[in-house]
Residue, then its C-alpha position, 0 to 999 in steps of 0.5 A: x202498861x203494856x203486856x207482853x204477848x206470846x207470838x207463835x206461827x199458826x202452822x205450829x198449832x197442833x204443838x199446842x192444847x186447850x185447857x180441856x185437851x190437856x185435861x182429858x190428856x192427864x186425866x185431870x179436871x179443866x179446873x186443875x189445869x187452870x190452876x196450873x196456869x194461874x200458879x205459873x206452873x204452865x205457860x198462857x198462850x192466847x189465840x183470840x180469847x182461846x186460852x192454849x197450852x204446849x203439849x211439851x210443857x204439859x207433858x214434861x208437869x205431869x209425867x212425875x205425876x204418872x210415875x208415882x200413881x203407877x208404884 
């Protein structure tokens, strides 16, 4: 079985977030971003055993969120 790889440039780093940024970000706990990704909500990238997400992507799941808790 052979697994698909997410390949990205390394100049494009600061595009992207660690489990514990995002979670800092959305003011949510690393577990529930972990969450996300385990449901597929969130994309996986790898970076060694680094484990980063796309700050676009993360933005774009949670924005909905801020909306509501802000009514």
């Amino acid at each position: 079985m052979v697994k698909s790889r997410k390949v990205f440039d390394l100049s494009q780093l600061s595009e992207f977030l660690s489990c514990r940024e995002a979670a800092e970000i959305g003011h949510l706990h690393e577990v529930t971003v972990r969450r996300y990704l385990a449901e597929r909500k969130l994309t996986r990238y790898k970076l060694g055993r680094k484990t980063l997400i796309r700050r676009d992507e993360f933005m774009s799941l949670i924005r909905p969120q801020e909306i509501v808790a802000q009514a």
